[in-house]
N, C-alpha and C positions, 0 to 999 in steps of 0.2 A: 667547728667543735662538735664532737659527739653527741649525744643523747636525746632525750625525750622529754616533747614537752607536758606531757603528764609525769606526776610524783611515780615514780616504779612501781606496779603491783595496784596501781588506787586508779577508782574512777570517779570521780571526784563528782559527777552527779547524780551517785546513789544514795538515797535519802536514808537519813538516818544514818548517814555515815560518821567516824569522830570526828569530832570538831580538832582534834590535830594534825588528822589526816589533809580537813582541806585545810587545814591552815598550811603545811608543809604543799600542799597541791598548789597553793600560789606563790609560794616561794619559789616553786618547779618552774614558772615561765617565766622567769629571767634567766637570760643566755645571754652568751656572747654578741650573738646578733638585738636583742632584746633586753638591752643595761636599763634601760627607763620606761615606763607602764603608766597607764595613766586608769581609774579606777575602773570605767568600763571594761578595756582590754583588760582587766584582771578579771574580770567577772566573766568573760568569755573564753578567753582560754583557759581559764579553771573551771569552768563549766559549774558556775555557783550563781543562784541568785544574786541580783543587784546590791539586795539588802543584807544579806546573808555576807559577799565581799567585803559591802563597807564596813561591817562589824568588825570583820578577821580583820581588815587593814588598820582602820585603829587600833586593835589590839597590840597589831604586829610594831604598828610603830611605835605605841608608848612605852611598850617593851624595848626596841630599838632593833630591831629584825629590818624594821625597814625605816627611809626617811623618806621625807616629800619635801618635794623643790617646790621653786616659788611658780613653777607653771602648771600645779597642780598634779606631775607625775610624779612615781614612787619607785626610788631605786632600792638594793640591797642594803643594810646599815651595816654600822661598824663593828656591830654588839657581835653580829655574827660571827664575821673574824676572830671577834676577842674568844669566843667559844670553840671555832673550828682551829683556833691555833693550840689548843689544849689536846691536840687526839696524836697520841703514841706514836701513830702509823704517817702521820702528817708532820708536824711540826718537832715529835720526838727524833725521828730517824733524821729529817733536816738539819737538824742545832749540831748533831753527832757528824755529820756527815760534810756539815759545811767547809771545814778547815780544805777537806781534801777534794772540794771540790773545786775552791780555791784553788789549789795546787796544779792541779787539771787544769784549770780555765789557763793562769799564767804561762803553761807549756803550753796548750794551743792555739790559746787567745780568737775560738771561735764558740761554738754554743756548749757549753755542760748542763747535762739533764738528766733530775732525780725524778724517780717515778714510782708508786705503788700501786698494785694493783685493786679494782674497786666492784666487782661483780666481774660481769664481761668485758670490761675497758679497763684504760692504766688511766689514774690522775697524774698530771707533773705536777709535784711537787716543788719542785726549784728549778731555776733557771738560770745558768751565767752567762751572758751573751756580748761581746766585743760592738761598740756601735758598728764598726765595718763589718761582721760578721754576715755570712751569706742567711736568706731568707729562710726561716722554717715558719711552719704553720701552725704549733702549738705556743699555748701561754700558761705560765700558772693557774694553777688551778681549773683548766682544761682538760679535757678527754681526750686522752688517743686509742685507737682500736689497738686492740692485742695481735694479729695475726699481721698485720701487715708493717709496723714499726719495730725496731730493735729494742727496745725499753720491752714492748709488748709482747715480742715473740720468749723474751729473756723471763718474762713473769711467766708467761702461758704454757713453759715449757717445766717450768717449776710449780705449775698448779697441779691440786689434786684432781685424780683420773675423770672426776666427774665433769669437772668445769671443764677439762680438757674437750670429752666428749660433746658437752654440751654443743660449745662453738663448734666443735668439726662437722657436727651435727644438720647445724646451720645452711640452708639453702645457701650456693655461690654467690647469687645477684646480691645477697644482703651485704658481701662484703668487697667487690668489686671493686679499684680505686688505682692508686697508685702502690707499688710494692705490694699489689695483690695476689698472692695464693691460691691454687684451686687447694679444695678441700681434702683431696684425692693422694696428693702433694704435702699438705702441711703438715700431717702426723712425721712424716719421716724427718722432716725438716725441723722439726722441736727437739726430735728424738738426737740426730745433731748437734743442735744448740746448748740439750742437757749434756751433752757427753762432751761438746769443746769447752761449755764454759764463757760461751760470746754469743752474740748474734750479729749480722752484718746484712744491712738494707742498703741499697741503693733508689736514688728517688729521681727524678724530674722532676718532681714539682711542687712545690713552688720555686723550686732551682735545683742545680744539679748537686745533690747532696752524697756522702755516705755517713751511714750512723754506725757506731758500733758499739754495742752495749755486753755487760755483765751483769751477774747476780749480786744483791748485796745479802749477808744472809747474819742472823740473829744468834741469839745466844742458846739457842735450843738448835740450830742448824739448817731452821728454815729460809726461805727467800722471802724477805719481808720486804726487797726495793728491789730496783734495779738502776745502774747509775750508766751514762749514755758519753757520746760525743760525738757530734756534727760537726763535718767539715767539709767543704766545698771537693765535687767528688775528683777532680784533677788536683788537688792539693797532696795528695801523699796517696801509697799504698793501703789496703785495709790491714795486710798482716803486720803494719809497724804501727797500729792503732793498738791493735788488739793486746798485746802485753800492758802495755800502758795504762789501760781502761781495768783488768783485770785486777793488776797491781793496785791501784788505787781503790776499786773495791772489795778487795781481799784485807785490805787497811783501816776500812771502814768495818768492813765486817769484826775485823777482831777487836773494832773501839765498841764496838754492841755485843762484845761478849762471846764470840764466837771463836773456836780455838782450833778449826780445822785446818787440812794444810792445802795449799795451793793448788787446783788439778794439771794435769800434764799438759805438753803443749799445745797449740792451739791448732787445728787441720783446719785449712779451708774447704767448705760444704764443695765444691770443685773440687776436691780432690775424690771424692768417694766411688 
């Protein structure tokens, strides 16, 4: 999973800093790899005094931001869910979106994936996944990079010019990986995806996958998600994905209000 183990923009041991700053600075180092902490590691990778820690941790859990287990480590709490499942762009687009992704899943009964964009990375927001379904490497509520993922390229092609530049911007090595881009490369390849209406990765790995996503877009016309599908890359064609994926985001879209009409066919980036 993506990100950083400091709070974005904070350095958590600059004095005089708010006291909500670091309190959200130790929230920040719990990750995927890092679900349990125990009070020292919080006081080190937040870069906060000892005493200073133990305060925020208290706080955070009588609040209920966080609990403590019986071995005296501190995971995330429930309180927070109950709060992050209140955000428009999270939980709203989900509950609207779910029927049809449903729908999606029973046609291909391998991965469906909802996505929004969060700075320079896409959070998944939902997940339908078949137990036999082929491996992918994202989970709710995890990070995928923008440039290299179909969810991601499908946001990053519908963001505004700046964010756009921002990441093209970006040294290569920062984003090297699997379904990696040179930089050189991806403006054209956005430029593509806005104008078919899809985007199409192919991966190795963590298996041999394709994704193929579309935009989901709001009631003002914007791209406020993106809705995805993983399938195993010798299971089917990409170009008999891609109507399908469409269709059902275009469905979505007009359930959030949005009254545009379908865009033309779909060309594959190999065709150009």
């Amino acid at each position: 999973m993506a990100g950083a183990s400091k709070a974005a923009g904070a350095a958590p041991g600059i004095p005089g800093q708010p006291v909500v700053v670091r309190a959200l600075s130790l929230l920040a180092q719990f990750t995927e790899q890092r679900r349990a902490l125990n009070l020292s590691e919080l006081s080190r990778l937040a870069d906060l005094a000892p005493a200073t820690a133990l305060r925020m941790v208290r706080h955070l859990t009588e609040w209920g931001a966080l609990e403590k287990l019986e071995d005296g480590r501190y995971v995330v709490g429930v309180r927070l869910w109950e709060i992050a499942s209140l955000s428009p762009r999270g939980h709203g687009v989900r509950q609207i979106a779910l029927p049809y992704l449903e729908d999606l899943y029973e046609v291909t009964r391998h991965h469906v994936l909802l996505a929004v964009r969060e700075g320079p990375e896409a959070v998944l927001i939902d997940r339908l996944s078949s137990r036999t379904a082929t491996e992918v490497a994202y989970r709710v509520g995890g990070r995928m990079p923008l440039s290299t993922t179909a969810v991601g390229q499908v946001l990053l092609a519908h963001a505004a010019a700046d964010v756009q530049a921002e990441l093209l911007a970006r040294p290569d090595a920062q984003d090297v990986g699997p379904g990696w881009v040179p930089a050189k490369d991806l403006r054209a390849l956005l430029a593509e995806v806005k104008q078919a209406g899809a985007a199409v990765v192919r991966r190795a790995h963590p298996s041999q996958t394709v994704s193929v996503a579309a935009p989901i877009r709001g009631a003002g016309g914007d791209v406020v998600a993106a809705l995805s599908i993983v399938v195993p890359d010798a299971a089917t064609q990409a170009h008999e994905l891609v109507p399908l994926v469409r269709a059902s985001a275009l469905a979505i879209s007009r359930s959030l209000g949005h009254q545009g009409k379908a865009s033309g066919a779909w060309r594959h980036p190999a065709a150009r």
